[in-house]
C-alpha positions in Angstrom: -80.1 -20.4 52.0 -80.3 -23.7 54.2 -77.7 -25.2 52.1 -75.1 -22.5 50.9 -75.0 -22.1 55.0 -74.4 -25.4 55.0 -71.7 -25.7 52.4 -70.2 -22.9 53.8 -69.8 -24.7 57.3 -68.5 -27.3 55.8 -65.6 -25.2 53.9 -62.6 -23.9 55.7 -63.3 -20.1 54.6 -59.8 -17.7 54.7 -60.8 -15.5 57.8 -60.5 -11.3 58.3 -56.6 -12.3 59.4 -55.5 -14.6 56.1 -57.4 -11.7 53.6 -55.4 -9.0 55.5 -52.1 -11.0 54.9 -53.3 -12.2 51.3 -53.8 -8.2 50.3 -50.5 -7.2 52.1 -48.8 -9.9 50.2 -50.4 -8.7 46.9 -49.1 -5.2 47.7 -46.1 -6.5 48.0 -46.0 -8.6 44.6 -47.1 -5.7 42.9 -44.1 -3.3 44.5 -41.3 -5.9 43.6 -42.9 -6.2 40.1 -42.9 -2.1 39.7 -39.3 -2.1 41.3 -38.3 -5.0 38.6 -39.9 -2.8 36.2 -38.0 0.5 36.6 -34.5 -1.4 37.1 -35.4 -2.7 33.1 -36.0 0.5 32.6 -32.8 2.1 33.6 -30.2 -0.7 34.6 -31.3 -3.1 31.6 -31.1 0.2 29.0 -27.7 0.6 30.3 -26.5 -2.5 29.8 -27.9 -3.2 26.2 -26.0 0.1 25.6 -22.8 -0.6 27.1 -23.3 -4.2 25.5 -24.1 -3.6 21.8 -20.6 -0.6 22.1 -18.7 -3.4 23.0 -19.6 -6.3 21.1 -21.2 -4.7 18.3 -23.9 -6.8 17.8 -21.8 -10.2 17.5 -23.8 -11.9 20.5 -27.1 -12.7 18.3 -29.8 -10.8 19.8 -28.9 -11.3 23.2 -28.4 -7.8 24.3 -31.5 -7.0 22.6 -33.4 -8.7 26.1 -31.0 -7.2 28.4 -34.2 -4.8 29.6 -36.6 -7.9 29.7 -33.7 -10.0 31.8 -32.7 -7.2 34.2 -36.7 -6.7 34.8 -37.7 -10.3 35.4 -34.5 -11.6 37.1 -35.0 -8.3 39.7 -38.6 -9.0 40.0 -38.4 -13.0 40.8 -35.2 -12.2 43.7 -37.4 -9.6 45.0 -40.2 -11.8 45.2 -38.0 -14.6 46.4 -37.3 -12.9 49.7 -40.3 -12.0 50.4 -41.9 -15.4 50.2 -38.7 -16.3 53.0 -38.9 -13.2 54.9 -42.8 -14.1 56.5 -44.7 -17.5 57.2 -47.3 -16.8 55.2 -50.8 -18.3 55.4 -51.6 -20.7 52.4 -53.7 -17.4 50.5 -50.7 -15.0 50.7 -48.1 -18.0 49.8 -49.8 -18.7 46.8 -50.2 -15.0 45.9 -46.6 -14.4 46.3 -45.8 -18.0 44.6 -48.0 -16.9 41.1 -46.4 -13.7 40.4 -42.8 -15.3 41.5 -43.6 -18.1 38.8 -44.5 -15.4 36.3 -41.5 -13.8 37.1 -39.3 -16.8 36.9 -41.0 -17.9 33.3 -40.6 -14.4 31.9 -37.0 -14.6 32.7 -36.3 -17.6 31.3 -38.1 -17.1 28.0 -35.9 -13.7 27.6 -32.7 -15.8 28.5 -33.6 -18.8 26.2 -34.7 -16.4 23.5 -31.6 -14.4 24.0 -29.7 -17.2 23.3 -31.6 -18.1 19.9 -33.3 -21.4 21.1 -36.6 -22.5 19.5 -40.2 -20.7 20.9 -41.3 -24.6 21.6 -37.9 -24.9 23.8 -38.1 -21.6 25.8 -41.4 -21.7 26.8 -41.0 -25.5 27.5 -38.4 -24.4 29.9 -40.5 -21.6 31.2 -43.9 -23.5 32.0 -41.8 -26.1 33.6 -40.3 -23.2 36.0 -43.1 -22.1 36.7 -44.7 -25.2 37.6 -41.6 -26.2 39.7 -41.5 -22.8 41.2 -45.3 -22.7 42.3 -45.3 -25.9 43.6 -42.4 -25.3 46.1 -44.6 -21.9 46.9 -47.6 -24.0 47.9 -46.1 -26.5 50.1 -43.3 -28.6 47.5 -43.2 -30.2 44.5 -42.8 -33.9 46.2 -47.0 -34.6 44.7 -46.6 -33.6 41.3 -43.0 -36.0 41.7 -44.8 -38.8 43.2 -47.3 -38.6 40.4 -44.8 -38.7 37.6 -42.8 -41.3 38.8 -45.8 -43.6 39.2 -46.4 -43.9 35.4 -43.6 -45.7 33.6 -42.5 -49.4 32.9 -39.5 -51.3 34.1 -36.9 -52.2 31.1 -34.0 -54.6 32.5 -33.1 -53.4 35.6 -33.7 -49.5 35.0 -37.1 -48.4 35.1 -38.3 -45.2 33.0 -41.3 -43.0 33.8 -42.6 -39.7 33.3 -40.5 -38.0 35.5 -37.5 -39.6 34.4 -38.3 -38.3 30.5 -38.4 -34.8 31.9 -35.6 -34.7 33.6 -34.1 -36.1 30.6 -35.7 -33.2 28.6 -35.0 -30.5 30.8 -31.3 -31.7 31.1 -30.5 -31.9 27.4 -32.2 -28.4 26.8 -30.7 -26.6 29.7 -27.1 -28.1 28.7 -27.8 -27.0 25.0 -28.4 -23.4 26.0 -25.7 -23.7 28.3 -23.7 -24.6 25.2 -25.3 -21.7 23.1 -24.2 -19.4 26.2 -20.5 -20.7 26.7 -19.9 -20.5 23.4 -21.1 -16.9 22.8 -19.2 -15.9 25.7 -16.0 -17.7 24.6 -16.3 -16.3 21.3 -16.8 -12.7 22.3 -13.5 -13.3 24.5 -11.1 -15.1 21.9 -12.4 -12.5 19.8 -11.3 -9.6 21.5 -8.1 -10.9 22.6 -5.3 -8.4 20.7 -2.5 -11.5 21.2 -4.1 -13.9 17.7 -4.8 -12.8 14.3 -7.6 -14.0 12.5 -7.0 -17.4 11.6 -5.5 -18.5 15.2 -8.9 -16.8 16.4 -11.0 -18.7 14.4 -8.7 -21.6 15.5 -9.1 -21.2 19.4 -12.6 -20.6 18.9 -13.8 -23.8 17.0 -11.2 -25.7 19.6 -13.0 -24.2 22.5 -16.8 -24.9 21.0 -15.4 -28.4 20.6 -14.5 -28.7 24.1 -17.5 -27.5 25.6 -19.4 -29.8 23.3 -17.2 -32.5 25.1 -17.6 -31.6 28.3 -21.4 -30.7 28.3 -21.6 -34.4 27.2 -20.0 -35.8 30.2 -21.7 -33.6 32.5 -25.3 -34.6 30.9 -23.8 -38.5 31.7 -23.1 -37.1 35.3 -26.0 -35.7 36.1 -28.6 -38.3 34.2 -26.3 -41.2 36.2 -26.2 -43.4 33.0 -23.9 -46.2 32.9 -21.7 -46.4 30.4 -19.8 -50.0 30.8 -23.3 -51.5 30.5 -22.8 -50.1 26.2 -19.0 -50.9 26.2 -19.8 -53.5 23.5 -22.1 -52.2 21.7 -20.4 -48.8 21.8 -17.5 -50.4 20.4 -19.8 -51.8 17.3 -21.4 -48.6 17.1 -18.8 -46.6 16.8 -16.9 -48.2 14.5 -19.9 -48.1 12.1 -20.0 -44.4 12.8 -16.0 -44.3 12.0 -16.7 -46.5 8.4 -19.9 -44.1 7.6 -18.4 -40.9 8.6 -15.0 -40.9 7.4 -15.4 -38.3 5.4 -17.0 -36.1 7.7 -14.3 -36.8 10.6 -11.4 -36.3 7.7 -13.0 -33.1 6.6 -12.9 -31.9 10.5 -9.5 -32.8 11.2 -8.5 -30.8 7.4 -10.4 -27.8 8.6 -8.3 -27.6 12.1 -5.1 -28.2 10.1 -5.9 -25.7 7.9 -6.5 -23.1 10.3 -3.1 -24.3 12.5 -1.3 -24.4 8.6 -2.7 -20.5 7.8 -2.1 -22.0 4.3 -6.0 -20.8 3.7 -7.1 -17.6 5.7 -10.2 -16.1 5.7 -10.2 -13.1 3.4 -7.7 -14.9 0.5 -8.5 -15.0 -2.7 -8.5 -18.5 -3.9 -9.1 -20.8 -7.1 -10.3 -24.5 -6.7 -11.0 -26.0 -10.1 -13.4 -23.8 -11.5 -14.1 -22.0 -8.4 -12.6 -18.5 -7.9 -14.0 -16.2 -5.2 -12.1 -14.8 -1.6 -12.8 -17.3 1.4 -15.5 -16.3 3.7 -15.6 -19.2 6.6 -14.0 -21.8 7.4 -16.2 -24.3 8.8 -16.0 -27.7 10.8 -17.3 -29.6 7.0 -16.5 -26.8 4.5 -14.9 -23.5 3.3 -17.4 -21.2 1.7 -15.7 -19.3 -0.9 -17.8 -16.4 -2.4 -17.1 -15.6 -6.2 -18.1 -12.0 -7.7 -21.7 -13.3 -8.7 -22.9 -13.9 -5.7 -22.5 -17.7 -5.3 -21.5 -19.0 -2.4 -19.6 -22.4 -3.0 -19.0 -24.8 -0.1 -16.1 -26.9 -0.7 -15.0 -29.5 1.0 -12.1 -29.0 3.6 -10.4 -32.2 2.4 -10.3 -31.4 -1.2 -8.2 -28.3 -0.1 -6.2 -30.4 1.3 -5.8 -33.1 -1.4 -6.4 -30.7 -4.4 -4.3 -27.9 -5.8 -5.4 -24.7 -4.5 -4.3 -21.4 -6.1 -4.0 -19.2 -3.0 -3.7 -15.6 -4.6 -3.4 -13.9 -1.3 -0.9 -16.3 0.7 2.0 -14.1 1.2 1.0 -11.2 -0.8 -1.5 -9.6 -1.6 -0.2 -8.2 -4.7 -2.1 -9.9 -8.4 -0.7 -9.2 -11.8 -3.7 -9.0 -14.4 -2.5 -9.3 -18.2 -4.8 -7.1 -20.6 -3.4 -8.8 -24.1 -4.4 -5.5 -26.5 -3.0 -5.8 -30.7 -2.5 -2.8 -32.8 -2.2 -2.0 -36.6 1.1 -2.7 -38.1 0.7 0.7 -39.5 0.5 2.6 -36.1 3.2 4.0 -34.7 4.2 1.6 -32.1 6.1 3.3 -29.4 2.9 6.0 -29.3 0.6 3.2 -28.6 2.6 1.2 -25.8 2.8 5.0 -24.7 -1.0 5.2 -24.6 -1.6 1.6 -23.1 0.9 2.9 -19.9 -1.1 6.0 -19.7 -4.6 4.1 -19.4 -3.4 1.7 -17.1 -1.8 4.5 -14.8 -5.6 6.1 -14.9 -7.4 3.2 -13.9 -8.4 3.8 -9.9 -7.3 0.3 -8.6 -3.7 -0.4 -10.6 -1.0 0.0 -8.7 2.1 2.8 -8.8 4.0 0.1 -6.9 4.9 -2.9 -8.7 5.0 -0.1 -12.2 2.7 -1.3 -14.6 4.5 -2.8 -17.8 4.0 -2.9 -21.6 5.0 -6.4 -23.5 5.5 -6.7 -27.3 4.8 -10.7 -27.3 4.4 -11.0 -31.5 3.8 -10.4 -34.7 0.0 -11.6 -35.2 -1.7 -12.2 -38.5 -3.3 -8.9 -38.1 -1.2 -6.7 -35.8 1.3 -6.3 -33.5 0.4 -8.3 -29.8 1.0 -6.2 -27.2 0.3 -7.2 -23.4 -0.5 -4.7 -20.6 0.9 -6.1 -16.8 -0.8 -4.3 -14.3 -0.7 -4.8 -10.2 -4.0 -4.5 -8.1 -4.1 -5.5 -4.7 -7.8 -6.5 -4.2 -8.7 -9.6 -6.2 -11.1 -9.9 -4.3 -13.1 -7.0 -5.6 -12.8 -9.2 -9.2 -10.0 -9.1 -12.4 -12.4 -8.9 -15.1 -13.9 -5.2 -14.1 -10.2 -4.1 -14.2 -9.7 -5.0 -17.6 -12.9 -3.2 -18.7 -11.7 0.0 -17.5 -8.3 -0.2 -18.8 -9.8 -1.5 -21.9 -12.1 1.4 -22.0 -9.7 4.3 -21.3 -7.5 2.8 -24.0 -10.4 2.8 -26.5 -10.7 6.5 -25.6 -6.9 7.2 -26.0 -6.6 5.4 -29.5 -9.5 7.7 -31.0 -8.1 10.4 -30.0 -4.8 9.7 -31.7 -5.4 8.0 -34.6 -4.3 4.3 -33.2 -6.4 1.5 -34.8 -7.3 -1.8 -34.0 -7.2 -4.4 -36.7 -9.4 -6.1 -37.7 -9.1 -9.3 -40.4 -9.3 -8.6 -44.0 -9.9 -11.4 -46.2 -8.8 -11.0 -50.2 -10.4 -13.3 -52.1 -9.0 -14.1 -55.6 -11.1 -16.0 -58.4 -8.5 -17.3 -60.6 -11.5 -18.1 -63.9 -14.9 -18.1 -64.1 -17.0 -21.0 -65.7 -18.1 -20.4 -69.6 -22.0 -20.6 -68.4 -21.8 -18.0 -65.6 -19.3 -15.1 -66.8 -20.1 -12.2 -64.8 -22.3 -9.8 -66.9 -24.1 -12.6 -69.3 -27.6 -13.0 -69.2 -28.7 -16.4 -68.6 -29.8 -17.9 -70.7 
């Protein structure tokens, strides 16, 4: 007893006035953090609904942690004035500093989340924040600075340290998912915009992600203070090794933008490239993806669009002509059977009335007449070859039932003598 009354003189203990202000500021806390809860509730709901009408879930899964960004962000102002509204004692400070720092984390794990960053980046972020916020809550963050600036070396005359490598960190990911954000937004707004069709969208938009790239890269230079005439020459060297080594890389960005300013090649057209055939999906910064009917998705380079012929089936219109070559007995009756082919083409669901389909006599074959059908669809992009199969298959239907064949080759095969030794009907011998 003689010594915990000892240690207990010699400890500053929080007296009866400090606990009474450390539970009122826990009240507190726990009111703002019930008040941030209900605004999630309703406010956040609201939004997320209002949000996902509008934008129809284009933003990622931002709108998804409207709830969770409305309840933190209402909790931590909440919290914020009441750590500035009162002087509080060290006890009720730090209360009120914890749950602020929660507060603060939470939110920015929901924003960085929001915005599709990495786990290990958002919760980087948020441990930082809180760190930073509970140190300025207990009397500043000037120690922990102190402390990580003492731990570094000195290279030339710039000298790195701890706290110089955070800042570092926290700068590039803070202007990365202030890229992420701009960009969503800008999208959503280009988007929306009723004065661009769909290529000059596409257009602005990869222009505008392009520029905030730019300009996030001068600000990071701004705010890290780095000198850039110190790397003028080797900056020069370097870059022109990164002109040499990606050429092709620059050429295909600067094909896809003149693409997209040409409209030559519009997402949606149905397009051949070699032995590529499939409607475009995206046009990227490096490539076009062009999806055939299988499935595939082929990436092809913008500059071979640009140096390559391209058959674009879908560049003024729509409209394709599909030939179904078809040949007939010599003994049918002709005009019947171009009769038929008409009627099965007219059947099919996706041929056109307008361009009329058309039936060609192109020759006399070895085994029947050659007849082509010429029929118009206007989604190639829903494939040719299932077109012919129905046409094909109607047609087969239509010559059973009136008596139309379809020849086949008959071989006659004449035996002018047959040896002594092997006459047919002689035993052998």
């Amino acid at each position: 007893m003689e010594r915990l009354g000892a240690w207990l003189a010699g400890h500053n203990l929080p007296g009866t006035a400090e606990l009474s202000e450390a539970a009122i500021a826990a009240g507190l806390a726990a009111i703002a953090m019930i008040l941030g809860w209900l605004a999630g509730r309703h406010i956040g709901t609201r939004i997320t609904a209002a949000w996902a009408e509008r934008i129809n879930g284009n933003a990622a899964t931002f709108h998804l942690r409207a709830c969770a960004i409305v309840r933190w962000s209402s909790a931590a102002i909440l919290l914020g004035l009441i750590a500035v509204s009162w002087p509080w004692m060290p006890l009720g400070a730090l209360i009120v500093g914890l749950v602020q720092a929660f507060s603060v984390a939470m939110l920015a794990v929901a924003v960085l989340r929001g915005l599709n960053l990495p786990r290990w980046a958002a919760w980087t972020l948020a441990a930082l924040a809180f760190v930073a916020v509970l140190s300025h809550a207990i009397g500043g963050f000037s120690v922990v600075e102190v402390t990580l600036d003492r731990v570094g070396i000195q290279i030339g005359q710039r000298r790195f340290s701890l706290l110089s490598a955070l800042t570092i960190g926290v700068t590039i990911l803070l202007l990365f998912a202030g890229v992420r954000l701009a960009n969503k937004l800008l999208s959503h707004s280009i988007g929306s915009a009723r004065g661009f069709d769909p290529t000059q969208k596409l257009l602005v938009q990869k222009l505008a992600g392009i520029a905030v790239v730019v300009l996030a890269f001068f600000i990071g230079v701004d705010l890290l203070e780095v000198d850039l005439t110190a790397f003028t020459v080797f900056s020069g060297a370097f870059g022109l090794a990164i002109g040499f080594g990606m050429q092709k890389t620059i050429g295909n960005l600067i094909a896809g933008i003149l693409l997209l300013m040409d409209r030559s090649i519009k997402p949606g057209d149905v397009i051949v490239v070699g032995d590529s055939f499939g409607w475009v999906n995206k046009i990227g910064v490096r490539a076009v993806s062009v999806v055939t009917r299988d499935g595939k998705e082929h990436l092809i380079p913008n500059e071979n669009l640009m140096t390559q012929e391209v058959e674009n089936w879908s560049y003024t219109d729509r409209n394709v002509r599909v030939r179904i070559p078809v040949t007939v007995a010599y003994d049918c009756d002709l005009k019947r059977a171009q009769e038929l082919m008409l009627r099965a083409a007219a059947e099919s669901p996706r041929v056109l009335d307008n361009p009329k389909s058309n039936v060609w006599l192109m020759a006399f074959g070895q085994s029947g007449a050659e007849h082509e059908i010429l029929v118009w669809i206007s989604d190639p992009e829903s494939g040719v070859g299932n077109v012919k199969s129905d046409v094909l298959n109607r047609l087969w239907v239509l010559f059973k039932e009136h008596g139309i064949f379809i020849p086949y080759p008959v071989r006659d095969v004449r035996v002018r003598e047959w040896p002594t030794d092997g006459a047919p009907g002689s035993a052998p011998e």
